[in-house]
Backbone as JSON, one array per atom type, in Angstrom:
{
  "sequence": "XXXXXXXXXXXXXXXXXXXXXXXXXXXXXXXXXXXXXXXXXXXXXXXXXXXXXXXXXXXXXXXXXXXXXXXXXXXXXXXXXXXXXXXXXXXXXXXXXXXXXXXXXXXXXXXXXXXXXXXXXXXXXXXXX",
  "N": [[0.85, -1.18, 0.0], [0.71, 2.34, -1.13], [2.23, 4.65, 1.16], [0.83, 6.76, 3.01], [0.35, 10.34, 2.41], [1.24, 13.27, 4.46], [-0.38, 16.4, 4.16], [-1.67, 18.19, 5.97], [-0.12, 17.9, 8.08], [2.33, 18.66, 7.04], [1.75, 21.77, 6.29], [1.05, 22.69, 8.33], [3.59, 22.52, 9.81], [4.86, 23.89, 7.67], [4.24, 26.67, 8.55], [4.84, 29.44, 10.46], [5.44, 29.59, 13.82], [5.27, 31.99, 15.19], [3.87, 34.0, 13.74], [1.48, 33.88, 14.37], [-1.14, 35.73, 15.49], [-0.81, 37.47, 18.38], [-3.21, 36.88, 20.79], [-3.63, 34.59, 20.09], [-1.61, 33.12, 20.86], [-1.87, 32.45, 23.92], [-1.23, 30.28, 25.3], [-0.1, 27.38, 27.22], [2.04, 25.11, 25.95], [3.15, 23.57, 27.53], [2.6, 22.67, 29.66], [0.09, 20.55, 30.72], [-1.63, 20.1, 33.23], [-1.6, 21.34, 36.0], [0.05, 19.05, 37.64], [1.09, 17.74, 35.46], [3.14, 17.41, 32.72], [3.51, 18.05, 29.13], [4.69, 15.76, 26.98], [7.3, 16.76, 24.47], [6.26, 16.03, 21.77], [3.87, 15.84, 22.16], [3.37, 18.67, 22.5], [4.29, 18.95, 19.91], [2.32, 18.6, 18.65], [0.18, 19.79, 19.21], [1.01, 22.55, 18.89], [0.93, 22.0, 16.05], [-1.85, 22.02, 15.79], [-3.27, 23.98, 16.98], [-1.91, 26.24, 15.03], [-3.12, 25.4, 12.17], [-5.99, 25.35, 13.3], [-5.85, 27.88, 13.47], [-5.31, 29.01, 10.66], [-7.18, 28.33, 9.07], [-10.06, 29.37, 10.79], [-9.35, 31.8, 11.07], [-7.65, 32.91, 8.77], [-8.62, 31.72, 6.52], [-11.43, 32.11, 7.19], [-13.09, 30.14, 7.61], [-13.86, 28.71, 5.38], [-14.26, 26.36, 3.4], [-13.62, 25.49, 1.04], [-11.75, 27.52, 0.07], [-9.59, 26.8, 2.43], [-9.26, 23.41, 0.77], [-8.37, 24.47, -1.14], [-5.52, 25.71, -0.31], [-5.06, 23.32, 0.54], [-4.46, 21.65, -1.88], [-2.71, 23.68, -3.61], [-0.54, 22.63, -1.33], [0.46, 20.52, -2.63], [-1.72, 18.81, -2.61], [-3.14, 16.32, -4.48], [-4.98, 13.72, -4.99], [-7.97, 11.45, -5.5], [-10.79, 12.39, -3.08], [-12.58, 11.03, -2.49], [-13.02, 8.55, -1.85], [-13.97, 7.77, 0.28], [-16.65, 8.59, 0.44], [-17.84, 7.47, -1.69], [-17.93, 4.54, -0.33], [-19.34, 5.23, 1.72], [-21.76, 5.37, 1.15], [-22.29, 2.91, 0.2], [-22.35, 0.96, 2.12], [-24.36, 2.31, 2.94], [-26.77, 1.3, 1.31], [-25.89, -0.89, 1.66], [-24.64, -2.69, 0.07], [-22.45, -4.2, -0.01], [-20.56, -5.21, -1.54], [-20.05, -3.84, -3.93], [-18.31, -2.52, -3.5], [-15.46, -1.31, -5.0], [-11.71, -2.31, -5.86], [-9.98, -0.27, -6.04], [-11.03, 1.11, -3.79], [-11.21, -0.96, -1.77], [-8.8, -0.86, -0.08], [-8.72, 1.08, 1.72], [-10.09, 0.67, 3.85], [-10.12, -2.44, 4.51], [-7.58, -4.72, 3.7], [-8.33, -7.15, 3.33], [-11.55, -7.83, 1.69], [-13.52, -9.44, 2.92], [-12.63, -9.5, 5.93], [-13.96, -6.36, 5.91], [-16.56, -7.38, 5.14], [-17.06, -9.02, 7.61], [-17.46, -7.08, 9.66], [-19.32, -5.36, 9.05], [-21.68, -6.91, 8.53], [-21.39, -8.17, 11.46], [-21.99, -5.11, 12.88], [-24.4, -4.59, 11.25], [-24.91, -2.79, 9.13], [-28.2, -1.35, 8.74], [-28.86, 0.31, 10.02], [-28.14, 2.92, 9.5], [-28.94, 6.31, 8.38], [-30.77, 6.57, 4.77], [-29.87, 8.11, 2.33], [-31.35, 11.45, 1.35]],
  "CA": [[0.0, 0.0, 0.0], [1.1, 3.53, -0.61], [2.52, 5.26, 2.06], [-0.21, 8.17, 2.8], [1.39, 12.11, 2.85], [0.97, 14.24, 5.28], [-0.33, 17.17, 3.74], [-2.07, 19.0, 6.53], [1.41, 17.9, 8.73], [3.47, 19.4, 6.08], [1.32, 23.02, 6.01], [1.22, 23.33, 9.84], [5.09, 22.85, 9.67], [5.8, 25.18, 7.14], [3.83, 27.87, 9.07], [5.73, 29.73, 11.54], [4.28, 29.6, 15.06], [5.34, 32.86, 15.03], [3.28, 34.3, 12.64], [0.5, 33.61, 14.71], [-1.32, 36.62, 16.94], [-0.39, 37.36, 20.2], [-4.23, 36.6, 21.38], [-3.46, 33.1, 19.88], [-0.08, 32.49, 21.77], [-2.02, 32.41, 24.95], [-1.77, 28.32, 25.49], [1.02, 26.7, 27.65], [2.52, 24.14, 24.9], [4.51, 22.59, 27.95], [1.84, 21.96, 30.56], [-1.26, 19.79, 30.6], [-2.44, 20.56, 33.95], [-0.92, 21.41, 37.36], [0.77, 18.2, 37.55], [1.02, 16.73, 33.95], [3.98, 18.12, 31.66], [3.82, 17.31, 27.86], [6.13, 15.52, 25.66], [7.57, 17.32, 23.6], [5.92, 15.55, 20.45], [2.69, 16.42, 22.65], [3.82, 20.4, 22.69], [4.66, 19.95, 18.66], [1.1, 18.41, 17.87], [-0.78, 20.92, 20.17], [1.05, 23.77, 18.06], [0.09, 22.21, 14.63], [-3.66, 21.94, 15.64], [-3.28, 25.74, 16.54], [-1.77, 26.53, 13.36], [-4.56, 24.78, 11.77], [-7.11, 26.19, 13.52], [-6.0, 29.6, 13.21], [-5.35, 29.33, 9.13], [-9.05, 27.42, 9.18], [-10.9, 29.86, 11.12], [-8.86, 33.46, 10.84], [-7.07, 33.34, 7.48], [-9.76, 31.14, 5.73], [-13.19, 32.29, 7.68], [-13.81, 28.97, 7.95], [-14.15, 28.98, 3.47], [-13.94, 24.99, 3.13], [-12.93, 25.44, -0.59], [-10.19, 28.27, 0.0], [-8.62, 25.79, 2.71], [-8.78, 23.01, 0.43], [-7.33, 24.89, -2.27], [-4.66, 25.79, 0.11], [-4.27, 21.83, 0.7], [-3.84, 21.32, -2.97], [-1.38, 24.08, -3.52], [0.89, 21.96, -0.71], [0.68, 18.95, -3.12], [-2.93, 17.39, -2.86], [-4.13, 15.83, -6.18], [-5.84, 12.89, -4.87], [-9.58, 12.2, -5.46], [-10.64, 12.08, -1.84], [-14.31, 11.2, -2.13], [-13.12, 7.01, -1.24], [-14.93, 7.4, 1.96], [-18.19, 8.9, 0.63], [-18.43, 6.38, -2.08], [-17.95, 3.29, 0.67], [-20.53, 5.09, 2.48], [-23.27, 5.36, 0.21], [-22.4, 1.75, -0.5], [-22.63, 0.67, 3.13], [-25.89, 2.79, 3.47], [-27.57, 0.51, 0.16], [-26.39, -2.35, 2.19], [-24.45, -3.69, -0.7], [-20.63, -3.66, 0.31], [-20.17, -6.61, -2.73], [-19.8, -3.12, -5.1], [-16.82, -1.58, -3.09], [-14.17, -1.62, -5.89], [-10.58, -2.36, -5.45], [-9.31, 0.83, -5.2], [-11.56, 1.64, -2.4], [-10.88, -1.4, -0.52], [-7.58, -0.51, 0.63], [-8.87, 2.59, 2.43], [-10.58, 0.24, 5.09], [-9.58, -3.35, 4.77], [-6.71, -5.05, 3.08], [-9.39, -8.18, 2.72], [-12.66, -7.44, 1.76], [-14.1, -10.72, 4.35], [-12.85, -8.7, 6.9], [-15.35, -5.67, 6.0], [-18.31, -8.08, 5.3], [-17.48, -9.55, 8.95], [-17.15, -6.09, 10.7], [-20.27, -4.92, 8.44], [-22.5, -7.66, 9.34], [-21.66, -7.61, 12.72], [-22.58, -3.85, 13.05], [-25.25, -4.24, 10.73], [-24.97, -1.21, 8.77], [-28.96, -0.98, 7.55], [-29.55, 0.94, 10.67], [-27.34, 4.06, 8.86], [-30.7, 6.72, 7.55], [-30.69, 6.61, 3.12], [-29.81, 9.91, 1.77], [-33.05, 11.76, 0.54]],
  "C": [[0.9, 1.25, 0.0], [1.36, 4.07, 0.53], [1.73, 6.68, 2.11], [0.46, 9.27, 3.19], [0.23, 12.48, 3.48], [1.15, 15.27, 5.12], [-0.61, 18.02, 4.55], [-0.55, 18.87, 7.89], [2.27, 19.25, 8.53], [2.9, 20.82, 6.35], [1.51, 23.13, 7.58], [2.69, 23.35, 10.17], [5.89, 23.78, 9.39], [4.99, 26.45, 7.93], [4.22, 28.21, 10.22], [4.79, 29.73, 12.61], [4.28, 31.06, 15.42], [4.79, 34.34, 14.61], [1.56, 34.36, 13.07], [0.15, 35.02, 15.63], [-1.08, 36.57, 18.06], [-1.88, 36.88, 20.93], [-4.36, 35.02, 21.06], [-2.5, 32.4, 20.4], [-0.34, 32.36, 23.43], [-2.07, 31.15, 26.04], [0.11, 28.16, 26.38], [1.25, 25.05, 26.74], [2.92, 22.81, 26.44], [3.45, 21.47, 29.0], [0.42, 21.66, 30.15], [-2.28, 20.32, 31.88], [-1.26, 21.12, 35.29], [0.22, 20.28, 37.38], [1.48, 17.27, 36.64], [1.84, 17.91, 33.15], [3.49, 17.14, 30.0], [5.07, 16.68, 27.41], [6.23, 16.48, 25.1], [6.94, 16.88, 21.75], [4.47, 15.76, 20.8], [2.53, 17.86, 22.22], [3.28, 20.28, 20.91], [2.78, 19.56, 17.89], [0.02, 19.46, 18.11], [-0.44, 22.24, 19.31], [0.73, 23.49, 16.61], [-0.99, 22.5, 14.47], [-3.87, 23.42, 15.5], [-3.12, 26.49, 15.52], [-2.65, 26.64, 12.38], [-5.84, 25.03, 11.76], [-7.12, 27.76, 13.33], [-6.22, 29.84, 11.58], [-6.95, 28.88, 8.45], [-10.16, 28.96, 9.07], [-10.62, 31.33, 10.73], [-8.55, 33.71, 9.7], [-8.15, 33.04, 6.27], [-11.15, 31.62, 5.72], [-13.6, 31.39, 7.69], [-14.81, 28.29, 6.22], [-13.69, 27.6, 3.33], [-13.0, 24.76, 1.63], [-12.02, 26.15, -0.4], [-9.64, 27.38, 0.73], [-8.2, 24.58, 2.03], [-7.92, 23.4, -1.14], [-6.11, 25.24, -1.82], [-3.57, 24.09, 0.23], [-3.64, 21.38, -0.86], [-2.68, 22.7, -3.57], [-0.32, 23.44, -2.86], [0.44, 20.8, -1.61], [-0.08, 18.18, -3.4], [-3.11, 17.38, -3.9], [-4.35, 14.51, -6.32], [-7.2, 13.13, -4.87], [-9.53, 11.49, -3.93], [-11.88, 11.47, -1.63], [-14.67, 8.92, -2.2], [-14.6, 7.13, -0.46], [-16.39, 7.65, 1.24], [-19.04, 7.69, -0.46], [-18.78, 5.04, -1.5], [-19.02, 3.46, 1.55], [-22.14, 5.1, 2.04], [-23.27, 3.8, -0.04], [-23.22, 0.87, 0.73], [-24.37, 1.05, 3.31], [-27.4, 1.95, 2.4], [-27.34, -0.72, 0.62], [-25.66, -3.49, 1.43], [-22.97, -3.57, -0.81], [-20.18, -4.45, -0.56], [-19.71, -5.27, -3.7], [-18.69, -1.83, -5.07], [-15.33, -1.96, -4.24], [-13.0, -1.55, -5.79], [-10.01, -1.59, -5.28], [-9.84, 1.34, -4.23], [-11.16, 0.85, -1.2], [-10.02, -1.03, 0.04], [-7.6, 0.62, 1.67], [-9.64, 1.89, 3.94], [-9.98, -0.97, 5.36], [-8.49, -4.04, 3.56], [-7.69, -6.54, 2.02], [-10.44, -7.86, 2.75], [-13.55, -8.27, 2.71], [-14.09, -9.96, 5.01], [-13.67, -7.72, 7.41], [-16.44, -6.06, 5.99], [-18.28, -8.4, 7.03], [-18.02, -8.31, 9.77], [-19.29, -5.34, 9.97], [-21.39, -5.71, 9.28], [-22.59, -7.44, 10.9], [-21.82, -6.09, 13.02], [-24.19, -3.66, 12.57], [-25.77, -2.9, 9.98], [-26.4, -0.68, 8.13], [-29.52, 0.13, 8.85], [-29.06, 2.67, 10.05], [-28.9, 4.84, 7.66], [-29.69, 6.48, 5.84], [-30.97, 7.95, 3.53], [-31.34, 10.12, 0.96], [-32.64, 12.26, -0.96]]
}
């Protein structure tokens, strides 16, 4: 299987933390609570989300299409819309018409999704109107 990029990684990386408002730098990276320090790989995930959320909500307005046009400027040009086809499939009940490039996005063997399917029973999931 492909090795999946880390595009939203990569953009919170290249963006300086720096760069960020002072009304957004108001977070202790180091501490969790009174008694609880972070890792340091804790600290660096806690400042991507920030990143993230600030270029999301402040730079973007929260514009779904300008952020992912930002994601495909860093590199995306995958179709991403696996999941919604697997779920429309799931929601018809008929997981026999998941096609090989989809499987890979959940199970390596398709058995495995009929078992996990079945046992869940996916007809309780509403049909799109």
């Amino acid at each position: 299987m492909e090795k999946i990029k880390l595009y939203l990684q990569n953009i919170a990386e290249n963006f300086n933390l720096n760069n960020l408002p002072a009304d957004w730098l108001g977070v202790d990276f180091e501490k969790f609570s009174n008694e609880k320090n972070l890792f340091d790989y804790q600290q660096t995930a806690i400042e991507n989300a920030l990143k993230i959320l600030y270029l999301y909500y402040d730079e973007y307005k929260e514009n779904k299409n300008k952020f992912y046009e930002h994601y495909q400027n860093n590199g995306l040009n995958q179709d991403l819309s696996y999941n919604i086809k697997i779920k429309l499939l799931l929601k018809t009940n008929d997981i026999s018409r998941v096609t090989e490039p989809y499987k890979q996005y959940w199970f390596d063997d398709i058995s495995q999704m009929e078992v996990i399917f079945n046992l869940f029973n996916f007809k309780h999931i509403p049909q799109s109107q």
